[in-house]
FIZA-985147 format. One line per field, with one value per atom (N, C-alpha, C): y, z, x; atom name; chain; residue in one letter. Coordinates in steps of 0.2 Angstrom, whole numbers, always signed. Example, Ala and Ser with C-alpha at 12.3 -4.5 7.8 and 13.67 -1.06 7.14 Angstrom:
2
y = [-28	-22	-16	-11	-5	+0] $
z = [+39	+39	+39	+35	+36	+39] $
x = [+66	+62	+66	+64	+68	+64] $
atom = [N	CA	C	N	CA	C] $
kette = [A	A	A	A	A	A] $
rest = [A	A	A	S	S	S] $
***
This chain:
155
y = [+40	+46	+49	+49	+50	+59	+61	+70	+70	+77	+80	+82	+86	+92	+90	+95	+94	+95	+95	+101	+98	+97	+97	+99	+107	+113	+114	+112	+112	+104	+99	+92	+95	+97	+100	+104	+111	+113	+112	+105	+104	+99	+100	+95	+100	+96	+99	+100	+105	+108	+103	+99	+93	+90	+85	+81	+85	+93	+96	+96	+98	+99	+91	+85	+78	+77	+80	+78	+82	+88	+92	+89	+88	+85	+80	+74	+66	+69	+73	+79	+79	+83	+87	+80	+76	+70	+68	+64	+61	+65	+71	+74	+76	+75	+76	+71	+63	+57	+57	+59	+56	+55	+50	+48	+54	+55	+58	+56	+59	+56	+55	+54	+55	+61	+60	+67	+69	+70	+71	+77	+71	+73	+70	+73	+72	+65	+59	+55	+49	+47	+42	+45	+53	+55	+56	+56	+54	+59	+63	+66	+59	+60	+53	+55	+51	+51	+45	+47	+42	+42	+39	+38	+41	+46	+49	+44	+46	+41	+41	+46	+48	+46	+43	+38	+32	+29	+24	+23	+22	+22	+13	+9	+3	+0	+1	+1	-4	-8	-12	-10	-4	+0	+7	+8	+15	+21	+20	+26	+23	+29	+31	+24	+20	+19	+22	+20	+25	+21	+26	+23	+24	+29	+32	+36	+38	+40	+43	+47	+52	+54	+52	+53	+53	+56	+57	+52	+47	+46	+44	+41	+43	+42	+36	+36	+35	+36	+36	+42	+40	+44	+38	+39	+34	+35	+31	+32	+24	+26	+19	+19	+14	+13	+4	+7	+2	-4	+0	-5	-10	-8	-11	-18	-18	-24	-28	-22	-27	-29	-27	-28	-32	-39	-42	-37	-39	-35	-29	-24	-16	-19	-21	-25	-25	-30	-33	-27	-25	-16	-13	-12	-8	-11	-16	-19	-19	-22	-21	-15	-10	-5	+0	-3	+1	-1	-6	-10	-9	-9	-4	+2	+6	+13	+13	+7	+3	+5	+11	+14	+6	+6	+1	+0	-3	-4	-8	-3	-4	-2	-7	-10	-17	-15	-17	-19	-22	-23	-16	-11	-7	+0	-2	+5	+6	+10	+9	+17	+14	+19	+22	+29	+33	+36	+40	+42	+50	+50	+55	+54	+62	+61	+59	+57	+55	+48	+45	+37	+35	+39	+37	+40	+34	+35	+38	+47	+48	+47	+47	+44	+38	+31	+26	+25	+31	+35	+35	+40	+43	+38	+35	+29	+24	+21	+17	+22	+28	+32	+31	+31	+34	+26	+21	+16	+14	+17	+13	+18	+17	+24	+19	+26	+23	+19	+17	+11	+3	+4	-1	-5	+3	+4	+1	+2	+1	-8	-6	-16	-22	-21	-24	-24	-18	-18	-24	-22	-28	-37	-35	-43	-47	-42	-44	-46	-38	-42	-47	-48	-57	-62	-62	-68	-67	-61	-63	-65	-65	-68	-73	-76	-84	-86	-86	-87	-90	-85	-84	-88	-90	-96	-103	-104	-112	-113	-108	-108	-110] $
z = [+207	+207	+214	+217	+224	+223	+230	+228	+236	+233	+238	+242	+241	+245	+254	+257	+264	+267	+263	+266	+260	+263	+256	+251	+257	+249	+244	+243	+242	+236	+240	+234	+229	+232	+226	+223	+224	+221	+214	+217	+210	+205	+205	+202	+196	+191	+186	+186	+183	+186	+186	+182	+180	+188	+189	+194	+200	+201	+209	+209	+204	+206	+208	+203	+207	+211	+216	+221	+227	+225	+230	+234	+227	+228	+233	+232	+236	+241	+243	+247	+252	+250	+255	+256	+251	+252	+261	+260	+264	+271	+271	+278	+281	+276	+277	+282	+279	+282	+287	+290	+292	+300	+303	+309	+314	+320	+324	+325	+327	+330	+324	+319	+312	+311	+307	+305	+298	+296	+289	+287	+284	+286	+278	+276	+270	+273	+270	+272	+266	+263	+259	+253	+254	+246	+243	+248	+247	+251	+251	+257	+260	+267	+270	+276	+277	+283	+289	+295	+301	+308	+309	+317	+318	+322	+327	+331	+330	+336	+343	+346	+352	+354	+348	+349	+349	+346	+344	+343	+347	+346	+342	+346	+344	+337	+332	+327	+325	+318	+318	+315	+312	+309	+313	+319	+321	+316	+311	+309	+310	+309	+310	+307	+308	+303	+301	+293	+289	+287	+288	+285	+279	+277	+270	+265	+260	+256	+251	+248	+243	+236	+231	+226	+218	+217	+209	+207	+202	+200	+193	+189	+182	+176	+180	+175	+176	+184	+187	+191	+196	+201	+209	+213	+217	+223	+228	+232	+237	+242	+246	+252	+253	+259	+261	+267	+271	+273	+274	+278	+272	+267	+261	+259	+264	+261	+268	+275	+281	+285	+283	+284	+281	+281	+274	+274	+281	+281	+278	+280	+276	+268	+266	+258	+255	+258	+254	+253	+260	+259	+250	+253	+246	+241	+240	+231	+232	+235	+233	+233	+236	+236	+229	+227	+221	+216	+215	+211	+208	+214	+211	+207	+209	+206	+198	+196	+188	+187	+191	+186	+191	+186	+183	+189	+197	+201	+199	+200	+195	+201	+207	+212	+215	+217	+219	+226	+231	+238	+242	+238	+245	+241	+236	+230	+224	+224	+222	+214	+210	+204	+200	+198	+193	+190	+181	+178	+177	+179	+180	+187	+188	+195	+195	+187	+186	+187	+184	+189	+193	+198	+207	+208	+212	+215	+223	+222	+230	+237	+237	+240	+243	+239	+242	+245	+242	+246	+251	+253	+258	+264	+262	+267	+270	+264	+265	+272	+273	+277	+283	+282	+290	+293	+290	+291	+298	+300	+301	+307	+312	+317	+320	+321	+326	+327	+336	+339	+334	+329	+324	+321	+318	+315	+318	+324	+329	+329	+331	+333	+326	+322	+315	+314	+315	+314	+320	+327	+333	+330	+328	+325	+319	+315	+309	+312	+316	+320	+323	+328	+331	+326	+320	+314	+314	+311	+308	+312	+319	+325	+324	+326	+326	+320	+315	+307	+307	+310	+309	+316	+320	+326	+324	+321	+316	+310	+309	+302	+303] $
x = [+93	+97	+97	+106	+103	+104	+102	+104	+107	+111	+114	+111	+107	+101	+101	+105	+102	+94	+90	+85	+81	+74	+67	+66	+67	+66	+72	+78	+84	+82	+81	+79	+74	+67	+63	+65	+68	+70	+75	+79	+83	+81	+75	+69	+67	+65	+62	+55	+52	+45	+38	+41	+35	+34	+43	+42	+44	+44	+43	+36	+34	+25	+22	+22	+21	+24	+30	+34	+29	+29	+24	+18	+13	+7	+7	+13	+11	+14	+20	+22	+15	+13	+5	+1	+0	-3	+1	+5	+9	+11	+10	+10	+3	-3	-9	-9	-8	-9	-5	+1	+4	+4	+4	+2	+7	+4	+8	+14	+19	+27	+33	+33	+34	+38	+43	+49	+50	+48	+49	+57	+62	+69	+70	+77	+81	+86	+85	+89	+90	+95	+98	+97	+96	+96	+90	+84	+77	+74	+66	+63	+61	+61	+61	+56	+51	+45	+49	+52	+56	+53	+54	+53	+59	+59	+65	+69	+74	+79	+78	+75	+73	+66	+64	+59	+59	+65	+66	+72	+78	+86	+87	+84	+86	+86	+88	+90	+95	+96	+99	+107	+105	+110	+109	+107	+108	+104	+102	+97	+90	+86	+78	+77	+70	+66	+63	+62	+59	+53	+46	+41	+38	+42	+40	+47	+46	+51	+48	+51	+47	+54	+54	+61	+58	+63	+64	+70	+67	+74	+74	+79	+81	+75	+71	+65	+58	+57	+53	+54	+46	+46	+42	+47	+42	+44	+37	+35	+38	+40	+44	+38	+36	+33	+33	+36	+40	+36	+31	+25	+21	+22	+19	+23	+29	+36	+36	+34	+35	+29	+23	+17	+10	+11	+6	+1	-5	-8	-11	-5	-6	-6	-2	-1	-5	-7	-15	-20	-23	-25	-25	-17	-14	-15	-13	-14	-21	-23	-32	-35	-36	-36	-32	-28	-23	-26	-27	-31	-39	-42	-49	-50	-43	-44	-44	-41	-36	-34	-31	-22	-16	-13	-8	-3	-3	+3	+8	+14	+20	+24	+25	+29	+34	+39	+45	+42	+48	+47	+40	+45	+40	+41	+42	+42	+37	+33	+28	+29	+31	+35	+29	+30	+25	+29	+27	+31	+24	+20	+17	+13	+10	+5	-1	-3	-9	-10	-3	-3	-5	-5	-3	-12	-13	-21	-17	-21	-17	-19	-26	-32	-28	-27	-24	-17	-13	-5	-6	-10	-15	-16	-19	-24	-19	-13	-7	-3	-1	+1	+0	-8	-12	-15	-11	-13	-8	-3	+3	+5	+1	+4	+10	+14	+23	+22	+19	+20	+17	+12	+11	+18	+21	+27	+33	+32	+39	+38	+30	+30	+31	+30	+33	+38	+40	+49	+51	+50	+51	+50	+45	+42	+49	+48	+53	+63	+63	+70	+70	+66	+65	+66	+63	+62	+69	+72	+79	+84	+82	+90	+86	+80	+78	+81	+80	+83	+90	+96	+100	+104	+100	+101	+101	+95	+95	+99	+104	+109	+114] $
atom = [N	CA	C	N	CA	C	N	CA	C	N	CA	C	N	CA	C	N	CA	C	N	CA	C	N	CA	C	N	CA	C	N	CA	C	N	CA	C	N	CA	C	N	CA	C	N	CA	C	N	CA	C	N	CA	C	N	CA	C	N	CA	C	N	CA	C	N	CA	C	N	CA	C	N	CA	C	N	CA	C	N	CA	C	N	CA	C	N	CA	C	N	CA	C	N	CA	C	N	CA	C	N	CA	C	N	CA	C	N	CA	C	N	CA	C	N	CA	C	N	CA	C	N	CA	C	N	CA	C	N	CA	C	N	CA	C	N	CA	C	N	CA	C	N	CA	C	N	CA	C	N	CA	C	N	CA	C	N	CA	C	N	CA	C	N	CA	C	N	CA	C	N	CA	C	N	CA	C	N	CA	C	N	CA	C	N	CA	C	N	CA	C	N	CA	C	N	CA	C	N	CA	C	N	CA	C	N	CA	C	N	CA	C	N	CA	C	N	CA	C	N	CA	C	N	CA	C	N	CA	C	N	CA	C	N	CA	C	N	CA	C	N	CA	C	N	CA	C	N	CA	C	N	CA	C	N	CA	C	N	CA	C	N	CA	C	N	CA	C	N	CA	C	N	CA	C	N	CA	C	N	CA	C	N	CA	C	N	CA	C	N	CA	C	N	CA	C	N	CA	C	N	CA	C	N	CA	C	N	CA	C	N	CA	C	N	CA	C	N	CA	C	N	CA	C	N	CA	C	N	CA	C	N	CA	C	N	CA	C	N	CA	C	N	CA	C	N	CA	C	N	CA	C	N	CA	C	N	CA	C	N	CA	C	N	CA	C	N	CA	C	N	CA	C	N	CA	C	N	CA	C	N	CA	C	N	CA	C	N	CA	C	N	CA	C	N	CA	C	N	CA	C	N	CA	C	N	CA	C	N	CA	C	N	CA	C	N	CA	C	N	CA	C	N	CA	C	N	CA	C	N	CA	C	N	CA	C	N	CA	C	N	CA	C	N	CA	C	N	CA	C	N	CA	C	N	CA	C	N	CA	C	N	CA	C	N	CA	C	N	CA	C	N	CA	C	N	CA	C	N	CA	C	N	CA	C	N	CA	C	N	CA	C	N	CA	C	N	CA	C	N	CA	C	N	CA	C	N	CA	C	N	CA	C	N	CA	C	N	CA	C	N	CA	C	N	CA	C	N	CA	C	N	CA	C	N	CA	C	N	CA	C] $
kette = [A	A	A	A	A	A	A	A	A	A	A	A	A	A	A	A	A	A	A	A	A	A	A	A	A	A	A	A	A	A	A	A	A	A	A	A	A	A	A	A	A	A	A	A	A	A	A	A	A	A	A	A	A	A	A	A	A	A	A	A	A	A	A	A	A	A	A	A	A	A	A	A	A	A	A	A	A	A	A	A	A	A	A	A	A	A	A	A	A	A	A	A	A	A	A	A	A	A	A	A	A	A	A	A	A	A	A	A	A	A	A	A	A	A	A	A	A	A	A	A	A	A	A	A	A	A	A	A	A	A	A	A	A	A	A	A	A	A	A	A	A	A	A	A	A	A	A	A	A	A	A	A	A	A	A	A	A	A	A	A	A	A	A	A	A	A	A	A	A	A	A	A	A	A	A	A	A	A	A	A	A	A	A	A	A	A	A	A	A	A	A	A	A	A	A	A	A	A	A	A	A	A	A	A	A	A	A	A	A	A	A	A	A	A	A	A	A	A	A	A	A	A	A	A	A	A	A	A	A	A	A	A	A	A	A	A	A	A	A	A	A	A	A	A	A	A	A	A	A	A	A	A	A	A	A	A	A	A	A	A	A	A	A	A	A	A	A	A	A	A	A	A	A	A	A	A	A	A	A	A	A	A	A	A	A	A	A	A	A	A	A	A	A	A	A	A	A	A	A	A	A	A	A	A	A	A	A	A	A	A	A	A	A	A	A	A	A	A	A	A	A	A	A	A	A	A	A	A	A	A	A	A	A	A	A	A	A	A	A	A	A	A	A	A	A	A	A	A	A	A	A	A	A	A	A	A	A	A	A	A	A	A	A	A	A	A	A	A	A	A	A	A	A	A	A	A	A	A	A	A	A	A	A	A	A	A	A	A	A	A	A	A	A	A	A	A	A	A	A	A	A	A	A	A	A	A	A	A	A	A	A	A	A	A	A	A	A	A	A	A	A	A	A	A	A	A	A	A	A	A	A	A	A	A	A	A	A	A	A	A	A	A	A	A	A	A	A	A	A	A	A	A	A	A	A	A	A	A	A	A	A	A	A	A	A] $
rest = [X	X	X	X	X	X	X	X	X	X	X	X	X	X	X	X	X	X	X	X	X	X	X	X	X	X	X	X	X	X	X	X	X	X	X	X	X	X	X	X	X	X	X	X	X	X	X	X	X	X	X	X	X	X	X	X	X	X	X	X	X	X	X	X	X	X	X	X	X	X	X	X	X	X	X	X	X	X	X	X	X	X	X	X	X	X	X	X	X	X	X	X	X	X	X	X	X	X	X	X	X	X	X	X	X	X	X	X	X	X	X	X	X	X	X	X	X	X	X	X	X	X	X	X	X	X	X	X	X	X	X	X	X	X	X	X	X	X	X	X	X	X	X	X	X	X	X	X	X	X	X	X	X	X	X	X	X	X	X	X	X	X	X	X	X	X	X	X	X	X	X	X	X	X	X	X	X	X	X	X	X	X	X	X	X	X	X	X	X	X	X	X	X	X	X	X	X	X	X	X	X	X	X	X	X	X	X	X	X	X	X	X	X	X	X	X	X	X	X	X	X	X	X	X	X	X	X	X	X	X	X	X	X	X	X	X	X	X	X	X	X	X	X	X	X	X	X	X	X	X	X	X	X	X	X	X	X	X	X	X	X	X	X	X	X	X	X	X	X	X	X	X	X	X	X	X	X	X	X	X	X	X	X	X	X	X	X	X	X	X	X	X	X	X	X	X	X	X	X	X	X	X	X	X	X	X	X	X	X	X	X	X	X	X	X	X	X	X	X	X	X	X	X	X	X	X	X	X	X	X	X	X	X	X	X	X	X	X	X	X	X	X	X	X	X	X	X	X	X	X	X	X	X	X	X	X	X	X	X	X	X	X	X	X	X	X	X	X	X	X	X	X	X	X	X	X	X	X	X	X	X	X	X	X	X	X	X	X	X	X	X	X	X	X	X	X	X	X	X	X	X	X	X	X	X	X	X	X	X	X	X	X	X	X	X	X	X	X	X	X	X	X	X	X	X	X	X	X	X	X	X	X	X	X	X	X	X	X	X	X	X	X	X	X	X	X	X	X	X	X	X	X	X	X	X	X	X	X	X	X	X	X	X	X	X] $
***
């Protein structure tokens, strides 16, 4: 469910009380952790944690990379993080790490979905965040575009 909202408080706001209050929570969570340099902005219809363009113009599509994502959508609620899909390393961390707490990881490439906040172990949200400062961020992103022109040169 994408939303209109320009503005964070405007997306929480149109949220129902259950999923503002879980939005809030991994909300605080995720700006607690979050690495220096970092923006936390409304983008693709999501609250979105970006590298600023001003820190990093080179883009394949001209928008921020985003290293996190925060959303309500029709039957879930979940948590996107970039570094979980482009990062083995960070990955691994996480599932093992998600995994000892034994609530049930119930993720996609880099979306990690909850139908309540009791799911979500926010301790390891937290840790996945603070794993991943910009220039790590920026350098992975670097690494991944290379593969793809190499890739796409042997085709």
């Amino acid at each position: 469910m994408r939303s209109e909202a320009t503005t964070v408080e405007d997306y929480l706001a149109e949220l129902p009380q259950e999923r503002r209050h879980a939005l809030e929570v991994v909300r605080g969570v995720i700006l607690e952790h979050l690495p220096e340099g970092y923006q936390e902005t409304m983008s693709w219809g999501m609250i979105a944690y970006e590298v600023p363009l001003g820190a990093y113009p080179d883009t394949y599509n001209k928008q921020p990379l985003m290293l996190a994502a925060l959303a309500s959508q029709k039957n879930h609620m979940a948590v996107y993080l970039s570094a979980i899909y482009s990062d083995d390393e960070v990955r691994e961390h996480f599932e093992a790490a998600y995994r000892e707490t034994g609530k049930w990881l119930d993720v996609g490439k880099s979306c990690v979905r909850f139908r309540r906040l009791d799911d979500l172990p926010l301790e390891v949200i937290g840790a996945a965040i603070q794993a991943v400062p910009m220039d790590r961020f920026i350098e992975t992103y670097e690494r991944g575009r290379t593969a793809a022109r190499n890739r796409a040169k042997k085709s």
